[in-house]
C-alpha positions in Angstrom: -13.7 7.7 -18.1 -9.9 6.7 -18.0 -9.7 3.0 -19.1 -7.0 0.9 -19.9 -4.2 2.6 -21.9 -4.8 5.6 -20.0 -4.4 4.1 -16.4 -1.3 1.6 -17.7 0.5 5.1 -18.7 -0.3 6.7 -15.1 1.3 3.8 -13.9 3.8 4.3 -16.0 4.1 8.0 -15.2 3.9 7.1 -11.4 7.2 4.4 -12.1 9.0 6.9 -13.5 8.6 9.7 -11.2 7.4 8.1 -7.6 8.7 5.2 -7.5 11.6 5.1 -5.0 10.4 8.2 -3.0 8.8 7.6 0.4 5.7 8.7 1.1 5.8 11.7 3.6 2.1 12.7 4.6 -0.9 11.5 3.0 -3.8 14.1 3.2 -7.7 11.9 2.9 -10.2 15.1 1.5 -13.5 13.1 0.1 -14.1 10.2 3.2 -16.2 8.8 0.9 -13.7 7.6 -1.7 -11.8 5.3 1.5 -13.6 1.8 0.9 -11.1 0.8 3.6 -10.5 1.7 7.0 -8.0 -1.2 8.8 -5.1 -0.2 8.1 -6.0 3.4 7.6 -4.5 5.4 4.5 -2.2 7.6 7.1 -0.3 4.3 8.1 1.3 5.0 4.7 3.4 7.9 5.9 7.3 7.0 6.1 6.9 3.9 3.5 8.5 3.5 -0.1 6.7 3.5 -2.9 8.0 0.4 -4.6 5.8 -0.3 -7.7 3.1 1.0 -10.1 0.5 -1.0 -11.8 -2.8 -2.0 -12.8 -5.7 -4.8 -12.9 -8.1 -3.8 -15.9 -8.4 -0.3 -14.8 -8.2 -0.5 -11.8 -4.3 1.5 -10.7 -2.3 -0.4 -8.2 0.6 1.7 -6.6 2.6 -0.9 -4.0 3.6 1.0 -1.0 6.6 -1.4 0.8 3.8 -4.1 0.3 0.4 -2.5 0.9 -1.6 -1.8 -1.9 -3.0 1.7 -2.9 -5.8 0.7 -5.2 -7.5 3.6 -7.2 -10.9 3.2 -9.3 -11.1 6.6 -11.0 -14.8 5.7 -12.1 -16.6 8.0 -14.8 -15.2 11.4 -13.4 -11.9 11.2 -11.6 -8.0 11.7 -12.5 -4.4 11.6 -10.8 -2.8 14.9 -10.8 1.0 14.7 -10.3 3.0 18.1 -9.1 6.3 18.9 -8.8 5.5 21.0 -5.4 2.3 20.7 -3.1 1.3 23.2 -1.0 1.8 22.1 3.0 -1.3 23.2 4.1 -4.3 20.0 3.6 -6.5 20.4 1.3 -10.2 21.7 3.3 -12.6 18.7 3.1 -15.8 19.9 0.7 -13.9 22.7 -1.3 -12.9 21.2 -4.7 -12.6 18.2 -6.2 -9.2 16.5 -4.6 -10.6 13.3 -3.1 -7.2 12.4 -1.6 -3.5 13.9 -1.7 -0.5 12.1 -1.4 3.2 14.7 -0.6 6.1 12.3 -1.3 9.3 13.5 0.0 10.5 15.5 -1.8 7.9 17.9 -1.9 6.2 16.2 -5.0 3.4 14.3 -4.8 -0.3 13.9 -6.7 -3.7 14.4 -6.3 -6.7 12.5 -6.9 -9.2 14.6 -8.2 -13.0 13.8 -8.8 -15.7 16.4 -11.2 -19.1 16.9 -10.8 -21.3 15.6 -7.9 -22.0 12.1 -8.6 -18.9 10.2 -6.7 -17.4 7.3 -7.9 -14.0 7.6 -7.2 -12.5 3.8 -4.7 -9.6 4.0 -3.3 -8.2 1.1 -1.3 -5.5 0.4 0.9 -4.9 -3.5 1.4 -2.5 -6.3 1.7 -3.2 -7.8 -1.9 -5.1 -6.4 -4.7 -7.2 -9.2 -5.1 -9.2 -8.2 -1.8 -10.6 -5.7 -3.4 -14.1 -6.4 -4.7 -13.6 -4.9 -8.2 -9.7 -6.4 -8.6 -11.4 -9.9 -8.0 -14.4 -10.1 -10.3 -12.2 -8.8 -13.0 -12.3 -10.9 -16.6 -8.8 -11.5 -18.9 -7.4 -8.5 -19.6 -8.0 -7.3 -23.1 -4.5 -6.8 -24.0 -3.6 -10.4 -23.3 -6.7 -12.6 -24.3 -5.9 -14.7 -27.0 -8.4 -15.1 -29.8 -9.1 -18.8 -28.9 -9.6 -17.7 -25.3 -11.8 -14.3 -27.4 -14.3 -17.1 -29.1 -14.8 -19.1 -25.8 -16.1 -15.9 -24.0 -18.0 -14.7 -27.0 -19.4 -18.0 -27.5 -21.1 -17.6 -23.9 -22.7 -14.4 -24.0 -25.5 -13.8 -25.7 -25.6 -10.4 -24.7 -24.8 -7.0 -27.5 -21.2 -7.3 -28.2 -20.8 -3.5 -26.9 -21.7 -4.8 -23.8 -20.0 -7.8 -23.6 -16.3 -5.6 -24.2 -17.2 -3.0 -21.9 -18.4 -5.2 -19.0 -15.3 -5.9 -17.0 -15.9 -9.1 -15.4 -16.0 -10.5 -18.5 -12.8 -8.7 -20.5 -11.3 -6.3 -18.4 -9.8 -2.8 -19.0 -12.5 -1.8 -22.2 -14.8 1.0 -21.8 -17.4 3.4 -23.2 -14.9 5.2 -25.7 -12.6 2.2 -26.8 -14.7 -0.4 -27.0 -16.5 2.2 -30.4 -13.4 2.3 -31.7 -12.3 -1.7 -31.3 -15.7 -2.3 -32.9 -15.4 0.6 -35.7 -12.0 -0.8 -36.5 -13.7 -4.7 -36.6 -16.4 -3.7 -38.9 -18.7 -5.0 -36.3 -22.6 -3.4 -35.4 -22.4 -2.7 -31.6 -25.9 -4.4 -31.7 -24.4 -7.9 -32.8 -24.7 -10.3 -30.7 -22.0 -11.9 -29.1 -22.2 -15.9 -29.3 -23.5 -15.3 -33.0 -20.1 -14.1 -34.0 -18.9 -16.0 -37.3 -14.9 -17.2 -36.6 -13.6 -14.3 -39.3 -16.2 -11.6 -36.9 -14.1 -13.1 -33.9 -10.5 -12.7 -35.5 -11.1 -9.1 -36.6 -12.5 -8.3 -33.5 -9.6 -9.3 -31.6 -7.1 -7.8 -33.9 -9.2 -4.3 -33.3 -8.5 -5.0 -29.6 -4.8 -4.8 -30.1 -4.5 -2.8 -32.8 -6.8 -0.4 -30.5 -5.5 -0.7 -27.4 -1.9 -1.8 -28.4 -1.6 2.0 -30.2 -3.3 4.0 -27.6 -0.8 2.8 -24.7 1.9 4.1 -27.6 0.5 7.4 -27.7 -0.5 7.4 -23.9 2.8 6.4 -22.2 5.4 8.8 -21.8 2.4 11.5 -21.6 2.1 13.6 -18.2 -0.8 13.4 -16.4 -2.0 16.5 -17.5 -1.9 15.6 -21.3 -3.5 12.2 -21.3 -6.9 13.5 -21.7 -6.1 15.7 -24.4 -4.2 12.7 -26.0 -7.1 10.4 -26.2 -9.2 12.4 -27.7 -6.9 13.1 -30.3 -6.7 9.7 -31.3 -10.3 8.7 -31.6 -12.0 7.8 -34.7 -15.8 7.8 -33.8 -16.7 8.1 -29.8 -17.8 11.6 -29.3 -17.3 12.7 -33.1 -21.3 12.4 -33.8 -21.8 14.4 -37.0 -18.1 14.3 -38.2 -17.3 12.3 -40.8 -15.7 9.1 -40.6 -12.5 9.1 -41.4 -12.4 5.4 -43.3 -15.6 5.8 -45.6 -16.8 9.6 -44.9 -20.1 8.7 -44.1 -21.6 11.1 -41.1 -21.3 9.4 -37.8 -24.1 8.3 -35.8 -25.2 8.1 -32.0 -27.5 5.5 -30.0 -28.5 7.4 -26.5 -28.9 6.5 -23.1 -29.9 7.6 -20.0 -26.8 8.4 -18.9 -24.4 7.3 -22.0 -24.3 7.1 -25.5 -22.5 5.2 -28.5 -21.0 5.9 -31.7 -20.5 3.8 -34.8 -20.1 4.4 -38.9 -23.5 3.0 -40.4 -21.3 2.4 -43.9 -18.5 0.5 -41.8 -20.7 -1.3 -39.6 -24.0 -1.5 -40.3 -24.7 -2.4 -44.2 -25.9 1.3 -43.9 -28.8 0.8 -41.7 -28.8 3.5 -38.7 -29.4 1.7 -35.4 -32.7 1.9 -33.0 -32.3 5.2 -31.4 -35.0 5.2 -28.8 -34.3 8.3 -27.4 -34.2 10.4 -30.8 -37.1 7.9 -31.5 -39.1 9.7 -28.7 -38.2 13.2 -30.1 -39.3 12.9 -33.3 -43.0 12.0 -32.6 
């Protein structure tokens, strides 16, 4: 899932090669990604692109003053390409939810895998009109650590929740918010208000230590390396079995239905392997 360093260095990409062109034709493929309909996504034809952004990880490209509003969700990416074919893309045969031709003759796709569809895009006159942009918490590469403890301090939820739901602290997900707490020497299972004051400090140094290096490495990347470059740079999502790089202890995995955590039982846990339920089951 692209989250925040990768979607500020689209935007980035997207200032440094769209911005400035007009938009030519827009192509919609996947209906179902268009959350709005008034104006309609074709009213964009002949308009600049004047601006590329984000809110959390949500990507905001200004169009002459509408807003283009993408949520890539689990699955979806931004393909930018020097040349697009004329033809439009036939509705139900691929993955390109929506394709946009600048003028001249470059433009990008927006591209969901698999068959579950979470891919939003929206087209409206401020950003905060969009359900998502609203509800969104600080972003985590501004919050301060005061402004950290407050939010910690009312949540008494798991602290891997707490970072990776975005109402609360926006822009965090599944992969980075291992990482930020790998880096804190913090159990995914703590829970939040519990925090001692050093527990919040490292964690928020984690966040822009975290974050702060991955937009580094992520801007200035095309759209087609971005991927590659985050996995690169990770220390202990999706590396279950490796060893950790700080202590060299094996890394472990929690399961869920549909996602999973990792985290360094020497770095984060005193050594004790956390509640697996899932391997739990398997074993009996």
């Amino acid at each position: 899932m692209p989250e925040l360093p990768e979607v500020e260095a689209l935007a980035a990409y997207l200032r440094e090669r769209a911005v400035g062109h007009a938009i030519a034709r827009i192509d919609p493929v996947a209906i179902s990604a268009l959350k709005t309909y008034d104006p309609p996504v074709t009213a964009l034809a002949g308009l600049t692109l004047t601006g590329a952004g984000r809110h959390g990880k949500f990507l905001d490209l200004d169009v002459d003053g509408l807003h283009l509003v993408v949520h890539l969700a689990r699955a979806g990416w931004l393909h930018y390409r020097e040349s697009l074919p004329a033809a439009p893309p036939k509705p139900g045969k691929g993955p390109i939810a929506l394709r946009v031709h600048l003028d001249d003759e470059s433009g990008f796709d927006l591209t969901e895998a698999g068959t579950k569809k979470g891919l939003s895009v929206y087209l409206v006159t401020d950003p905060a009109l969009v359900p998502g942009v609203a509800r969104l918490g600080p972003d985590a590469m501004s919050v301060t650590v005061d402004e950290l403890a407050a939010i910690l301090s009312g949540q008494g939820s798991r602290i891997k929740n707490v970072l990776t739901e975005q109402s609360v602290i926006s822009g965090v997900g599944n992969a980075y918010s291992d990482e930020i707490l790998h880096a804190a020497r913090l159990s995914p299972f703590a829970i939040s208000s519990k925090l001692s004051p050093s527990d919040v400090q490292a964690l928020h140094s984690a966040i822009q230590l975290i974050l702060t290096d991955a937009v580094t490495r992520s801007v200035g990347q095309g759209s087609a390396t971005l991927k590659g470059e985050k996995r690169s740079g990770l220390r202990v999502h999706a590396r279950t079995g490796m060893p950790c790089p700080v202590c060299g202890d094996t890394v472990r995995e929690v399961s869920y239905a549909d996602k999973s955590l990792q985290y360094c039982a020497t770095c984060q846990t005193a050594g004790k392997p956390l509640a697996d339920r899932r391997m739990s089951r398997l074993l009996k």
